[in-house]
C-alpha positions in Angstrom: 7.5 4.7 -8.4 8.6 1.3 -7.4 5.6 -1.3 -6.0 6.6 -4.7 -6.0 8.4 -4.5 -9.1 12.4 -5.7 -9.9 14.5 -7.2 -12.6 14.7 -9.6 -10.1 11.5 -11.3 -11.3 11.3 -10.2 -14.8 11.4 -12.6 -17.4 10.8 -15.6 -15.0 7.2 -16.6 -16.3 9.2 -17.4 -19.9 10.5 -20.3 -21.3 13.9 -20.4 -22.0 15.2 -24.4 -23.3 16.8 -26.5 -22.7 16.5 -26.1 -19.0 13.3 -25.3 -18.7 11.8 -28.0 -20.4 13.6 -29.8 -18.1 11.4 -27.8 -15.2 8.2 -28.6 -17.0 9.3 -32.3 -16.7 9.4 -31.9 -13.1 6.7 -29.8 -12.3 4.4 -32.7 -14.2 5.7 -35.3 -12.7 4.8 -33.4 -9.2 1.6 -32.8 -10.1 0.9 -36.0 -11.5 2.2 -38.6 -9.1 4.1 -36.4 -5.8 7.3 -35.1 -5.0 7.9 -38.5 -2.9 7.3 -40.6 -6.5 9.4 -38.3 -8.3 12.4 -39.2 -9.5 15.0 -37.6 -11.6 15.2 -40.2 -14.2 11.1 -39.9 -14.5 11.9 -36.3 -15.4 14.8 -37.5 -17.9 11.9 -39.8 -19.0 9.4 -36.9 -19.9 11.6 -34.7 -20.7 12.8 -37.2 -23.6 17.0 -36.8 -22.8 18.8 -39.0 -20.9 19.5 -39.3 -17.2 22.6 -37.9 -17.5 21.7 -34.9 -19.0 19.3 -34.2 -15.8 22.1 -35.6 -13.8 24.5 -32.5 -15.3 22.0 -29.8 -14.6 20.6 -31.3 -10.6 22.7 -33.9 -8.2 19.9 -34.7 -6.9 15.9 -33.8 -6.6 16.1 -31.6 -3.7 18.3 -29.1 -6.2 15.8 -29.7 -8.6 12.6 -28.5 -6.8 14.4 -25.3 -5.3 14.9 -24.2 -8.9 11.1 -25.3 -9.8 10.3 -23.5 -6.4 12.1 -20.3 -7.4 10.8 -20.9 -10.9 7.5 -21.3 -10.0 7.0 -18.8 -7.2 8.8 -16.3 -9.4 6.4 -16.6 -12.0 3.6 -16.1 -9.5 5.1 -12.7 -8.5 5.7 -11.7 -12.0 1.8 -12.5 -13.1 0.4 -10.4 -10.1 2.5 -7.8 -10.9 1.5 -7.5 -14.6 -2.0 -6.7 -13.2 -1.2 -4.2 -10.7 -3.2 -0.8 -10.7 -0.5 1.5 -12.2 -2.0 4.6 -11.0 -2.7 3.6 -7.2 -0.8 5.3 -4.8 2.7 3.8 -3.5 1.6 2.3 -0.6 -1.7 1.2 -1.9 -0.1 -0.5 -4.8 2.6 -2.2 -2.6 -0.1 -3.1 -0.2 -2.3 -4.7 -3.3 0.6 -6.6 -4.8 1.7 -8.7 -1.6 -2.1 -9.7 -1.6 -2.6 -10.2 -5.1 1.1 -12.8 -4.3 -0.7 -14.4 -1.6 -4.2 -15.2 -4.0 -2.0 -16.5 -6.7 -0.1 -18.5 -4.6 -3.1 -20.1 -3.3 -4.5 -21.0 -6.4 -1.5 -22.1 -7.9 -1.7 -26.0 -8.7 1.7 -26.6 -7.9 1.6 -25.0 -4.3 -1.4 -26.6 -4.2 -0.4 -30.3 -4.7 2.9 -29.5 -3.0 0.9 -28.4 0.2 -1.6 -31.6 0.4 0.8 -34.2 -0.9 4.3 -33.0 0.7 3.2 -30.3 3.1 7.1 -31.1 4.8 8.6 -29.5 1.0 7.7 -26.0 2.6 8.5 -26.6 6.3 12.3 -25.5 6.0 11.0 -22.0 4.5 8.9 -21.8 7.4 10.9 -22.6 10.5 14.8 -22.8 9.6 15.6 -20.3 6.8 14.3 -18.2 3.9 14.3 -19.6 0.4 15.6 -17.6 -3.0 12.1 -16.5 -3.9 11.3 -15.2 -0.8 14.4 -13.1 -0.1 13.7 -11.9 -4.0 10.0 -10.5 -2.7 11.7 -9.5 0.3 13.8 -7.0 -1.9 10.9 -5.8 -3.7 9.3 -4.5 -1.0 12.0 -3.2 0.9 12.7 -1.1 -2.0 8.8 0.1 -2.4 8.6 0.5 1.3 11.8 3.2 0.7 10.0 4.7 -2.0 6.4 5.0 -0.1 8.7 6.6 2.3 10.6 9.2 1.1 6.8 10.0 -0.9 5.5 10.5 2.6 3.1 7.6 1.4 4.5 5.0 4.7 5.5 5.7 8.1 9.5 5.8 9.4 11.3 3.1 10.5 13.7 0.2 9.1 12.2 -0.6 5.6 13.5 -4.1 6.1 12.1 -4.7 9.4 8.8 -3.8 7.9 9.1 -5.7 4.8 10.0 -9.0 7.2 7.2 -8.4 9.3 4.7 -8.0 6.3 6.2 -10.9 4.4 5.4 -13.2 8.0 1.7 -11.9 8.7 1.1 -13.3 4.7 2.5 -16.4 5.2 -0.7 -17.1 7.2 -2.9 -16.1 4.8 -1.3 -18.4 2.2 -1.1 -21.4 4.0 -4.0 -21.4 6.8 -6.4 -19.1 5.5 -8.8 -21.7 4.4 -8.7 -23.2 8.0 -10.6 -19.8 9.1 -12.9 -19.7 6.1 -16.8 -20.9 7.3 -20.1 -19.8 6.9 -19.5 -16.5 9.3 -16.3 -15.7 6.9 -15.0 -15.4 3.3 -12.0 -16.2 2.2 -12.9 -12.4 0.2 -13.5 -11.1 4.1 -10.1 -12.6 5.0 -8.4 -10.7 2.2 -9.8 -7.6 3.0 -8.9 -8.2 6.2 -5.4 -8.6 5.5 -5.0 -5.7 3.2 -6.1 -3.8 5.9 -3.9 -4.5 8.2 -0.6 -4.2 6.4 -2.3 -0.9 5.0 -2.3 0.3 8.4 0.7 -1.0 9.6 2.8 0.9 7.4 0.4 4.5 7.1 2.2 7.6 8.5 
């Protein structure tokens, strides 16, 4: 059965050059110095080709990152997914992928130094639209949502209204998590926390 699993996402934690080399340019250069210090002929730079060559590939940096982004984020999804429990049950599988996602994403370095340096990168995919890899976990779940379903494994209703509303409660617990973390709670009590509620919001 389908968890969080689509062709959509495999093959996106390879390397496939030229263009990706050019990505690992980037993605250096961000983690080294900022988006705002970024330029694209730093990334020509490390990436030992001409400015042009970037120039061919990206108009400009904001092109750029959303291809690192959907890289990057892609890669993310791909690595949890690799370690999911094969054997759980459909919704318990979905339900542990989306918060294995949201771990990885908060460890990842480049989410990381995007979120302290250039916290305004991820403000668009917050408040005025979705981004490419977002829409691309979106699908996944639908999908395992329609599967758990028709298994009798999740409740009735619109898969993609479910999927949304699942995608939105772990957006918190990606990027403000550690503002609730003290000595009274774990970030490991906040997880559990969270699978249990989008456990329970899709049971039957």
């Amino acid at each position: 059965m389908t968890s969080l699993r689509h062709n959509r996402f495999d093959g996106l934690s390879d390397r496939q050059e030229p263009r990706d080399a050019y990505l690992d340019a980037a993605r250096d250069c961000i983690l080294d110095v900022g988006w705002r210090r970024t330029t694209l002929t730093e990334v020509a730079r490390r990436a030992g080709v001409s400015r042009m060559t970037i120039y061919r590939t990206w108009a400009d940096m904001p092109q750029l990152l959303g291809d690192l982004m959907t890289r990057e984020w892609g890669g993310v999804v791909a690595d949890a997914l690799a370690e999911e429990d094969k054997d759980a049950p459909t919704a318990e599988r979905l339900v542990g992928d989306i918060v294995a996602v949201v771990q990885r994403l908060r460890e990842n370095e480049l989410f990381v130094r995007i979120v302290d340096l250039d916290a305004e990168l991820i403000l668009p995919y917050l408040f005025s639209r979705r981004g490419r890899s977002q829409d691309g976990i979106l699908e996944l779940t639908v999908a395992a949502l329609r599967d758990a379903q028709e298994a009798g494994a999740a409740r009735a209703g619109n898969p993609v209204a479910m999927a949304r509303a699942m995608l939105l409660a772990a957006h918190g617990f990606v990027l403000s998590a550690h503002t609730m973390v003290d000595d009274e709670v774990s970030l490991d009590e906040l997880d559990a926390e969270l699978r249990l509620a989008l456990t329970r919001s899709i049971q039957p």
